[in-house]
FIMAR-194894 format. One record per residue: residue number from 1; x, y, z of N, C-alpha, C in turn. Coordinates in Angstrom, 3 decimals. Atoms other than C-alpha are relative to their C-alpha. Layout:
BEGIN
<r><resi>NUM</resi><n_c1>X</n_c1><n_c2>Y</n_c2><n_c3>Z</n_c3><ca_c1>X</ca_c1><ca_c2>Y</ca_c2><ca_c3>Z</ca_c3><c_c1>X</c_c1><c_c2>Y</c_c2><c_c3>Z</c_c3></r>
...
END
This chain:
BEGIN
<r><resi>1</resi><n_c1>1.377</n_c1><n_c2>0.319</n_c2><n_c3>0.304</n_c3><ca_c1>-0.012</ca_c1><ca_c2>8.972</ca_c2><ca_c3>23.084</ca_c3><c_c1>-0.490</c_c1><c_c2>1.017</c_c2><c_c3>-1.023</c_c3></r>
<r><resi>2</resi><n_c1>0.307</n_c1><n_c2>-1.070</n_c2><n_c3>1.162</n_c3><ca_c1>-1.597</ca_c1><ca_c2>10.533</ca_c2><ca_c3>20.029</ca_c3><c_c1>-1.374</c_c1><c_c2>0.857</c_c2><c_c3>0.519</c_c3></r>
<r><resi>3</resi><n_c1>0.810</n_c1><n_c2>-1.089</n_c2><n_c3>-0.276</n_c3><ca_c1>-3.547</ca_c1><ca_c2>13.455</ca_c2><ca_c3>20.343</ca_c3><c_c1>-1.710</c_c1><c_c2>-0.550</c_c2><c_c3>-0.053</c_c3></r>
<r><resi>4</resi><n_c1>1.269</n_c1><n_c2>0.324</n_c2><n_c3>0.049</n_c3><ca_c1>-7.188</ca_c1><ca_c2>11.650</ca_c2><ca_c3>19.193</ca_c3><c_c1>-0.131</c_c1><c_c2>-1.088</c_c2><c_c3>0.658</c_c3></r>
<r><resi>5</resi><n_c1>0.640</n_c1><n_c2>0.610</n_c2><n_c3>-1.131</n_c3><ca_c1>-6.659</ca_c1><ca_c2>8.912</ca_c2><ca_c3>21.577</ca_c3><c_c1>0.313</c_c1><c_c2>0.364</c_c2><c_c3>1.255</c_c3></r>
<r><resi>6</resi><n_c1>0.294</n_c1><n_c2>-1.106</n_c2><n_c3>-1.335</n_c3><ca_c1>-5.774</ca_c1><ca_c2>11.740</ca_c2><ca_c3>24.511</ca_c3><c_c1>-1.473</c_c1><c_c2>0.243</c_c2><c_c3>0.019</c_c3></r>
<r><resi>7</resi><n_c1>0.748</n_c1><n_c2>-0.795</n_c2><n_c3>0.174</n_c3><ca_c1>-8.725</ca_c1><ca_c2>13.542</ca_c2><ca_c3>23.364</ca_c3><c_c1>-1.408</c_c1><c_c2>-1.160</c_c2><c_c3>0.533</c_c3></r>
<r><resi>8</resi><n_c1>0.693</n_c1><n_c2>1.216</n_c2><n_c3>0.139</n_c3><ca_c1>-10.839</ca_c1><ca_c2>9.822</ca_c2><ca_c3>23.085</ca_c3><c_c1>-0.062</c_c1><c_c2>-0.490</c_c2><c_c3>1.919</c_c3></r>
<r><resi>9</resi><n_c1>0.079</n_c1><n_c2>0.196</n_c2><n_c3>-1.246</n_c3><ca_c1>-9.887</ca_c1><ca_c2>8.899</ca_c2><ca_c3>26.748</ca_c3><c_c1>-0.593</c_c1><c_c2>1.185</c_c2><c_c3>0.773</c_c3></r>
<r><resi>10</resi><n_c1>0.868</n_c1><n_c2>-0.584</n_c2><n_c3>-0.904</n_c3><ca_c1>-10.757</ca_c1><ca_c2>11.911</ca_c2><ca_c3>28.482</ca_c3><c_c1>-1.477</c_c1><c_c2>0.247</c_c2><c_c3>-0.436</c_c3></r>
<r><resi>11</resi><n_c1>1.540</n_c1><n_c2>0.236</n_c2><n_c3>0.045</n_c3><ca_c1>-14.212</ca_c1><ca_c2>12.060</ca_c2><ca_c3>26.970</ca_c3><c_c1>-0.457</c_c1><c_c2>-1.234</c_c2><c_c3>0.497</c_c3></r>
<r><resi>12</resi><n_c1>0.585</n_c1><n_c2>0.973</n_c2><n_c3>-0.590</n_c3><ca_c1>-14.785</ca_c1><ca_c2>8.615</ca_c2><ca_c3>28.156</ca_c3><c_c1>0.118</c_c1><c_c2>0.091</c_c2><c_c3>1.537</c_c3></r>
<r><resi>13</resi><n_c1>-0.269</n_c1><n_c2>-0.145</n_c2><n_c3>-1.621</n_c3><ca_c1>-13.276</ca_c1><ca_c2>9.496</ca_c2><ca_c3>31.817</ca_c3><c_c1>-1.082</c_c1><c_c2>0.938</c_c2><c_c3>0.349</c_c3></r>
<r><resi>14</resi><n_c1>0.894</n_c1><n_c2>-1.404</n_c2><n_c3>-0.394</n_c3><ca_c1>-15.955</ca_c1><ca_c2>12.714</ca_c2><ca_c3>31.634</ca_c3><c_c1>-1.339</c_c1><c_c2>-1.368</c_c2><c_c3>0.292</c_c3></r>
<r><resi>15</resi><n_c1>0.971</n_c1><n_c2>0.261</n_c2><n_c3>0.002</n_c3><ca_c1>-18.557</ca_c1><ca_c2>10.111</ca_c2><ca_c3>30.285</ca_c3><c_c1>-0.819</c_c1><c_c2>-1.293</c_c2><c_c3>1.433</c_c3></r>
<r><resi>16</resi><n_c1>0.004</n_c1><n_c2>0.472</n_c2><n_c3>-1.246</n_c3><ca_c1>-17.783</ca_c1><ca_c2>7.521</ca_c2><ca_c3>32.941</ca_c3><c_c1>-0.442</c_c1><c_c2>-0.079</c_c2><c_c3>1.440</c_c3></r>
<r><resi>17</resi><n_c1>0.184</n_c1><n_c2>-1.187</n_c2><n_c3>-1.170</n_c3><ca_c1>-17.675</ca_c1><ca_c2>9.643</ca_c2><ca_c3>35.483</ca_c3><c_c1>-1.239</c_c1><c_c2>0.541</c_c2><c_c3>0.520</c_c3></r>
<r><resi>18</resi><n_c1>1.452</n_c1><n_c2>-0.053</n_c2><n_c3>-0.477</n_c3><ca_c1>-21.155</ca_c1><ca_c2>10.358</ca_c2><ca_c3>35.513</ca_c3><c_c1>-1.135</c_c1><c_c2>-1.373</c_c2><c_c3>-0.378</c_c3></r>
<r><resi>19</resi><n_c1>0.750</n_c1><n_c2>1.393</n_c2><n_c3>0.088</n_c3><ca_c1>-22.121</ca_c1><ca_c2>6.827</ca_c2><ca_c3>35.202</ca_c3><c_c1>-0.702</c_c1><c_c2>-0.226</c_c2><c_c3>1.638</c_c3></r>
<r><resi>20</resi><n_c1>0.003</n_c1><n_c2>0.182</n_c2><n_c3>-1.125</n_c3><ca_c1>-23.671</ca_c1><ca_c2>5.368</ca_c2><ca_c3>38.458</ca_c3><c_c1>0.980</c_c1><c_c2>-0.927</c_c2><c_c3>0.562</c_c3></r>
<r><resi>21</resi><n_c1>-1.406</n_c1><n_c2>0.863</n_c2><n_c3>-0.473</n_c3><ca_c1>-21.267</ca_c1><ca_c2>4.055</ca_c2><ca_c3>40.750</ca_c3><c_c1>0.179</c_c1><c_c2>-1.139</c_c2><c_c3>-0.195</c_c3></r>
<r><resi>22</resi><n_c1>0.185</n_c1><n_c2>1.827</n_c2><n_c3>0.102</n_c3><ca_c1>-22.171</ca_c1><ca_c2>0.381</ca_c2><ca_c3>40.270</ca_c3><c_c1>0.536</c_c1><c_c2>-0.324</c_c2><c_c3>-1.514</c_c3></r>
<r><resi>23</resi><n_c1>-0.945</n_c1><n_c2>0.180</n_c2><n_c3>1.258</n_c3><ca_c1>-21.003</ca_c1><ca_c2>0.790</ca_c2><ca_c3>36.860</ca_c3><c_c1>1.242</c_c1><c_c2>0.328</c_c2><c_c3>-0.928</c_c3></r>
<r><resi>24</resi><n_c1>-1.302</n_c1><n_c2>-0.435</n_c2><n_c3>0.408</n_c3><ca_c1>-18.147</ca_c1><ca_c2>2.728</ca_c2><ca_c3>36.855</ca_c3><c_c1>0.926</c_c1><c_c2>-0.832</c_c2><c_c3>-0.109</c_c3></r>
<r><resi>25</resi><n_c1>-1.357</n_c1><n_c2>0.583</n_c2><n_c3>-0.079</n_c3><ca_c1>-15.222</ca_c1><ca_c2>0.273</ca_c2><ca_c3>38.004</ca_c3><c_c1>0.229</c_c1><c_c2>-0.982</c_c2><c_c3>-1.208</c_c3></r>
<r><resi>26</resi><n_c1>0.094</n_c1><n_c2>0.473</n_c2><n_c3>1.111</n_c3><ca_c1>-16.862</ca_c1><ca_c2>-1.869</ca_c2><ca_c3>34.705</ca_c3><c_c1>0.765</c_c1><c_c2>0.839</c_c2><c_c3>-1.431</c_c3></r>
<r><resi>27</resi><n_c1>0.017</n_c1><n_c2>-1.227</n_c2><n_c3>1.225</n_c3><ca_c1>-16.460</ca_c1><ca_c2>1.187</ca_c2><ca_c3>32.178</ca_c3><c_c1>1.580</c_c1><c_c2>0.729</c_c2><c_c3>0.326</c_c3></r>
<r><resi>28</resi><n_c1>-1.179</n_c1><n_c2>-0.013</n_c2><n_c3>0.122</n_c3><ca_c1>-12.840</ca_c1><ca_c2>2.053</ca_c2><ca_c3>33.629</ca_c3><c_c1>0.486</c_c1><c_c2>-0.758</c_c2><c_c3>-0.231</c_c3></r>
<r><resi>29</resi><n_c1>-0.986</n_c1><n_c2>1.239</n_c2><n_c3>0.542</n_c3><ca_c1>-11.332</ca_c1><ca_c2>-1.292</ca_c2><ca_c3>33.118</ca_c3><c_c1>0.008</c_c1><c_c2>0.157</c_c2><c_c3>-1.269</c_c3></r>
<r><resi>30</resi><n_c1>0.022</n_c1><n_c2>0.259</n_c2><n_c3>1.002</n_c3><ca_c1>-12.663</ca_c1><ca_c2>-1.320</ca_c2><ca_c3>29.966</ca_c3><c_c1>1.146</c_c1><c_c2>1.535</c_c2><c_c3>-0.613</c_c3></r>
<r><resi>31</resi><n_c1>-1.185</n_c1><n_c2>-0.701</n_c2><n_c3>0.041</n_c3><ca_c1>-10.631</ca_c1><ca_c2>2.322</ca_c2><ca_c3>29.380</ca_c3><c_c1>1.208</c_c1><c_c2>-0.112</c_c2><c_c3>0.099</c_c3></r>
<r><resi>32</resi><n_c1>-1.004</n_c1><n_c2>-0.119</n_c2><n_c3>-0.083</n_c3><ca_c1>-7.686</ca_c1><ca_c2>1.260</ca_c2><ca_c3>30.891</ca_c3><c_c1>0.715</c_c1><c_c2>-1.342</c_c2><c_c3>-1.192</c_c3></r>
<r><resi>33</resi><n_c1>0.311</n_c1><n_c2>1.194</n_c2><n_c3>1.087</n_c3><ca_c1>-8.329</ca_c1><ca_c2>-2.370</ca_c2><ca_c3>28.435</ca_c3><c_c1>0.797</c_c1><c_c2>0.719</c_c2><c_c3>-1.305</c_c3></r>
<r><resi>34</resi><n_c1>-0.181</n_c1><n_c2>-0.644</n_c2><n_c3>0.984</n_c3><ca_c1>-7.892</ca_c1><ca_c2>0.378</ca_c2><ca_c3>25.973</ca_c3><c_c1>1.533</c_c1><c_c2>0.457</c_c2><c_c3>-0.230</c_c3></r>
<r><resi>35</resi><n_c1>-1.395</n_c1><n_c2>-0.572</n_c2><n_c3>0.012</n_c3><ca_c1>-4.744</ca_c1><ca_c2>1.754</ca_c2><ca_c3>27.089</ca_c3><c_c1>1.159</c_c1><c_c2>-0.657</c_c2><c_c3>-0.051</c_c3></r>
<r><resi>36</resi><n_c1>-0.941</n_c1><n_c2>1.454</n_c2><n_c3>0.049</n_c3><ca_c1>-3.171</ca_c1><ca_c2>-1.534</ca_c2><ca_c3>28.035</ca_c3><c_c1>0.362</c_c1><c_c2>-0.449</c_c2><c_c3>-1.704</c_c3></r>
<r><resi>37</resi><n_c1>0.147</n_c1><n_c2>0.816</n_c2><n_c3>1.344</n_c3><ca_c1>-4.050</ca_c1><ca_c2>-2.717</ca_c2><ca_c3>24.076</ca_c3><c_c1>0.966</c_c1><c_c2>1.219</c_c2><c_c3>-0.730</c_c3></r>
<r><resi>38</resi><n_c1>-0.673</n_c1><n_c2>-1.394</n_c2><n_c3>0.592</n_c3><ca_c1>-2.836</ca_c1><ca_c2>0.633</ca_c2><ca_c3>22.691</ca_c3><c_c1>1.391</c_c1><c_c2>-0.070</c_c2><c_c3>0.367</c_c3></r>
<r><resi>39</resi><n_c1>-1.600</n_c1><n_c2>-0.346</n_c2><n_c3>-0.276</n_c3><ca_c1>0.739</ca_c1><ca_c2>0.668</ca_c2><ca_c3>24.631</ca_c3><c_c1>0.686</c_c1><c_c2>-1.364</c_c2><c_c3>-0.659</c_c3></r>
<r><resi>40</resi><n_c1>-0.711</n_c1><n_c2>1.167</n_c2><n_c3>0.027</n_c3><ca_c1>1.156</ca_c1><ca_c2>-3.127</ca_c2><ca_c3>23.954</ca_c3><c_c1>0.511</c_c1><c_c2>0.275</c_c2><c_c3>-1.550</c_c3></r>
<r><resi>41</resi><n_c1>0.135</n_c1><n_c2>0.103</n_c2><n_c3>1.824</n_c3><ca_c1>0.718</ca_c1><ca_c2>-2.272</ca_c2><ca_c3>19.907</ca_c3><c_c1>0.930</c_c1><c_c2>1.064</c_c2><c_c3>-0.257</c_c3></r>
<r><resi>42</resi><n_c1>-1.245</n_c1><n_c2>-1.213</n_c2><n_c3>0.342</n_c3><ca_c1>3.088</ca_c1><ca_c2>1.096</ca_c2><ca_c3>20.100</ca_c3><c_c1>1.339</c_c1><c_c2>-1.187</c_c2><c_c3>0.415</c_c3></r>
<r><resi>43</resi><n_c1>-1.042</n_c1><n_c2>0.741</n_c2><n_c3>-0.177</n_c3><ca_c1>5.614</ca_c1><ca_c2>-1.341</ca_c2><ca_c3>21.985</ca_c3><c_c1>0.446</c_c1><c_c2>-1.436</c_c2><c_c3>-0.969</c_c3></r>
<r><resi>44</resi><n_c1>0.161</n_c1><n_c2>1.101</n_c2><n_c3>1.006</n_c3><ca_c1>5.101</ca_c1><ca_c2>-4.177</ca_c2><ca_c3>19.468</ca_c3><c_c1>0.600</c_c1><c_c2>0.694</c_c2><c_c3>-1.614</c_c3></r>
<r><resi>45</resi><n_c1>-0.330</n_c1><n_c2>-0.743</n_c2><n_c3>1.259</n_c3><ca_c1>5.589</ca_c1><ca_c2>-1.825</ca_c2><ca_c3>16.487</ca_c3><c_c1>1.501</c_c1><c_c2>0.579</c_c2><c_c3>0.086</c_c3></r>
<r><resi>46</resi><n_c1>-1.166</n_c1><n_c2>-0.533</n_c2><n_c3>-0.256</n_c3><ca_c1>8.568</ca_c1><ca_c2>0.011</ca_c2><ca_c3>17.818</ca_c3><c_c1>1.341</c_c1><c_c2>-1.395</c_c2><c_c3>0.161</c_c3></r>
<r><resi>47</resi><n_c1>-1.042</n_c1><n_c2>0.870</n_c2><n_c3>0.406</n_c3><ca_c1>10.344</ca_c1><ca_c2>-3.443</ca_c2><ca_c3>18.075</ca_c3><c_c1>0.228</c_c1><c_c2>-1.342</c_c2><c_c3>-1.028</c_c3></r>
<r><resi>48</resi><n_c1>0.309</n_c1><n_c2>0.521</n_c2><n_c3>1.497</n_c3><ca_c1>9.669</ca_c1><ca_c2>-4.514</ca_c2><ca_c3>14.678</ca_c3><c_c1>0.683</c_c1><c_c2>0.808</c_c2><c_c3>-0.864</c_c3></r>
<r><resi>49</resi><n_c1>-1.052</n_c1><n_c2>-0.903</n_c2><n_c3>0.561</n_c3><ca_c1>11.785</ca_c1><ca_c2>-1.502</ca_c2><ca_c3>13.547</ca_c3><c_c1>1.352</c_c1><c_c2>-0.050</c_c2><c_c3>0.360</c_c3></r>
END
């Protein structure tokens, strides 16, 4: 994982995190949305080479 979307996720896990609870489990999906889209596109690229 590259260093500015390490850096990118844990500021959103900080910002999250002090969300109220009713809106957290919304605002992690959407994070992990992020991570899911991100690994699919490293794995997509890597077998295109």
């Amino acid at each position: 994982m590259s260093e500015d979307l390490t850096q990118q996720v844990q500021e959103e896990v900080v910002r999250v995190s002090a969300l109220p609870l009713e809106e957290q489990p919304a605002a992690f999906a959407a994070i992990r949305d992020l991570l899911e889209k991100t690994l699919n596109s490293d794995e997509n690229s890597s077998q295109a080479n």
